[in-house]
C-alpha positions as CSV (number, residue, x, y, z in Angstrom):
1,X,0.0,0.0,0.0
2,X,1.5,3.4,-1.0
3,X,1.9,6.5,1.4
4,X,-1.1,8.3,-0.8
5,X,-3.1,5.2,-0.6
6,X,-2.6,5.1,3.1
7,X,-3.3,9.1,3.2
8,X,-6.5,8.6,1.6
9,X,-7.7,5.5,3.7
10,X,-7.0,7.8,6.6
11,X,-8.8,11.0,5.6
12,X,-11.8,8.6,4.7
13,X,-11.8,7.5,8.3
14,X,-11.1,10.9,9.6
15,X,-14.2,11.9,6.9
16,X,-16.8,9.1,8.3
17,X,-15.8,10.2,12.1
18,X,-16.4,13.2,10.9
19,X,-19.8,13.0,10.1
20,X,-21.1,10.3,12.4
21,X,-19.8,13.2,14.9
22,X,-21.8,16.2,13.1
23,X,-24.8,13.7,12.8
24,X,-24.5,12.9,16.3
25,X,-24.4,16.6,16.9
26,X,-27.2,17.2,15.1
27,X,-29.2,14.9,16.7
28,X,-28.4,16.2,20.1
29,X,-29.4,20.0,18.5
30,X,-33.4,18.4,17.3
31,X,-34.0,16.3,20.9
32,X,-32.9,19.8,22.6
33,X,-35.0,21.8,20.2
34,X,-37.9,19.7,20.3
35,X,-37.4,19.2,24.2
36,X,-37.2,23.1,24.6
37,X,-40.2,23.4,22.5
38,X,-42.8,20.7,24.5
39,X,-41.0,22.1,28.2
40,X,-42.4,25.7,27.0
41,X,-45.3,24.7,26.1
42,X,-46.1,22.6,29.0
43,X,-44.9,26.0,31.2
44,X,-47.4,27.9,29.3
45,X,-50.6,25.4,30.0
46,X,-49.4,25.8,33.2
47,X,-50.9,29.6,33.0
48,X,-54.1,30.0,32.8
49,X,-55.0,32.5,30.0
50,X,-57.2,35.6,30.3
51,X,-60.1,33.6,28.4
52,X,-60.0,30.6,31.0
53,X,-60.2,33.1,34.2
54,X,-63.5,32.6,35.4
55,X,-65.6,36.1,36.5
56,X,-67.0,36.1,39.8
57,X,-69.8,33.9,39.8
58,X,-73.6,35.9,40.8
59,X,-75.5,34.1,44.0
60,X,-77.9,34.0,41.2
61,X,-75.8,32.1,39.2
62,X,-74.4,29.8,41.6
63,X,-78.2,29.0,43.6
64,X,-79.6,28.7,39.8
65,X,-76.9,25.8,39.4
66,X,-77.6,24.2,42.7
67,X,-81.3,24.0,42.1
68,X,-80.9,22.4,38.6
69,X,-78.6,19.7,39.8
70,X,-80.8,19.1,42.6
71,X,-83.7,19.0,40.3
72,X,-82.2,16.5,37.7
73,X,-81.2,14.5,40.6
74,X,-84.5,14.4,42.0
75,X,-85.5,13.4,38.2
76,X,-83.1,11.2,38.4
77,X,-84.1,9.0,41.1
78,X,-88.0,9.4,40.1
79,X,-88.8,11.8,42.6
80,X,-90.8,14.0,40.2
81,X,-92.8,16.5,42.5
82,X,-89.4,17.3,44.5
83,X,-87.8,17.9,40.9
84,X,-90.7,20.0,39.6
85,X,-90.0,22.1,43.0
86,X,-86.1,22.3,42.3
87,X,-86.7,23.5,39.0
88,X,-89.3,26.1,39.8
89,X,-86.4,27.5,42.3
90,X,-83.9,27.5,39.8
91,X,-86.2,29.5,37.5
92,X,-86.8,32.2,39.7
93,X,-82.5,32.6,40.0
94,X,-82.4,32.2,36.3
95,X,-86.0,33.2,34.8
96,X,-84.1,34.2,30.9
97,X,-82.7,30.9,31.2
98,X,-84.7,28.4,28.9
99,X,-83.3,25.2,29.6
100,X,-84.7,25.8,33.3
101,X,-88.4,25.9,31.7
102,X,-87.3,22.9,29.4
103,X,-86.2,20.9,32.9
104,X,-89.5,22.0,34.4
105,X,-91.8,21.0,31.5
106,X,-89.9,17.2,31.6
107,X,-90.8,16.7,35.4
108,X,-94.7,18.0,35.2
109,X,-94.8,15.5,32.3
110,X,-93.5,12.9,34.5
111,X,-96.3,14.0,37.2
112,X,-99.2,13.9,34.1
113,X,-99.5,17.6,34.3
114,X,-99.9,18.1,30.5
115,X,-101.1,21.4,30.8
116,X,-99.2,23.1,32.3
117,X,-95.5,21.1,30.7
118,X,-97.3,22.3,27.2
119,X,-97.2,26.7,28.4
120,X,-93.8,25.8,30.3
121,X,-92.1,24.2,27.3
122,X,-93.8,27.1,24.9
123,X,-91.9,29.5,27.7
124,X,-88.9,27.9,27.1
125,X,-89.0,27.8,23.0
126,X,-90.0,31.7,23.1
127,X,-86.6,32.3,24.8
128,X,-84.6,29.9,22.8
129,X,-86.5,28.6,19.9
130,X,-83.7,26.3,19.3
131,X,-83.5,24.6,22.3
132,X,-84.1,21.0,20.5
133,X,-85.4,19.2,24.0
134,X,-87.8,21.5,24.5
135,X,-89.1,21.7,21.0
136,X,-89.3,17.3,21.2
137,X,-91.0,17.2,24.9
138,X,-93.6,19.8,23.5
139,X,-94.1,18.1,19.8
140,X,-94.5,14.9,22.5
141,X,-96.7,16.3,25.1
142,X,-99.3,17.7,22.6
143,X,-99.4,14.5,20.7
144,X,-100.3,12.7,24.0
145,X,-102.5,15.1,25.2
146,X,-104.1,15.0,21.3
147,X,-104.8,10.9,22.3
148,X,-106.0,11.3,25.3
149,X,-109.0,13.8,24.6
150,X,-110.3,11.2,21.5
């Protein structure tokens, strides 16, 4: 083997250590980058932004809440006349609030009060007329009470 051939073997190793070190490098630079990157991120998340700071709840608010969980748990465990009471709290909290007429029609249909579900469920759709389970429980209600009176 000549001194050039040896010379040229030589820079060819000293080439491929060369880059398996600058790949090596490299790699080191993305996992740091991309480790930077997701550490940031989770430090951010940390912070809550302005848009997830809650206002100060109203007593309104909060009893208007209370009632209606109270009420759908009363509904909930068949207890009708103690959810139609629940409900009729939670309206007076809340009265521009349709799904608490919408909650209030489903438990006087529970009880058989037909009349009176039908003009709280029309309550409820003339402050939300897109409020879809007060628009079924009302199609429903005057469908029953339509069978009934035959």
């Amino acid at each position: 083997m000549s001194t050039l051939e040896r010379k040229e073997s030589k820079v060819h190793a000293v080439s491929a250590l060369t880059c398996k070190r600058v790949y090596l490098f490299l790699a080191i630079l993305i996992y740091l980058s991309v480790a930077g990157f997701i550490y940031r991120e989770w430090l951010i998340s940390l912070k809550p932004s302005p848009q997830v700071i809650k206002q100060p709840v109203s007593e309104a608010e909060t009893n208007y809440q209370l009632y209606t969980k109270l009420g759908l748990r009363h509904y909930q465990d068949r207890e009708f006349g103690k959810a139609e009471e629940a409900f009729r709290k939670a309206i007076e909290y809340a009265p521009e609030r349709a799904l608490g007429y919408s909650n209030l029609g489903s438990a006087l249909i529970a009880q058989g009060k037909l009349d009176e579900a039908i003009a709280v469920l029309e309550k409820a759709l003339s402050i939300d007329p897109d409020l879809e389970a007060a628009r079924y429980n009302l199609e429903w209600v005057k469908a029953e009470k339509a069978k009934t009176s035959k």
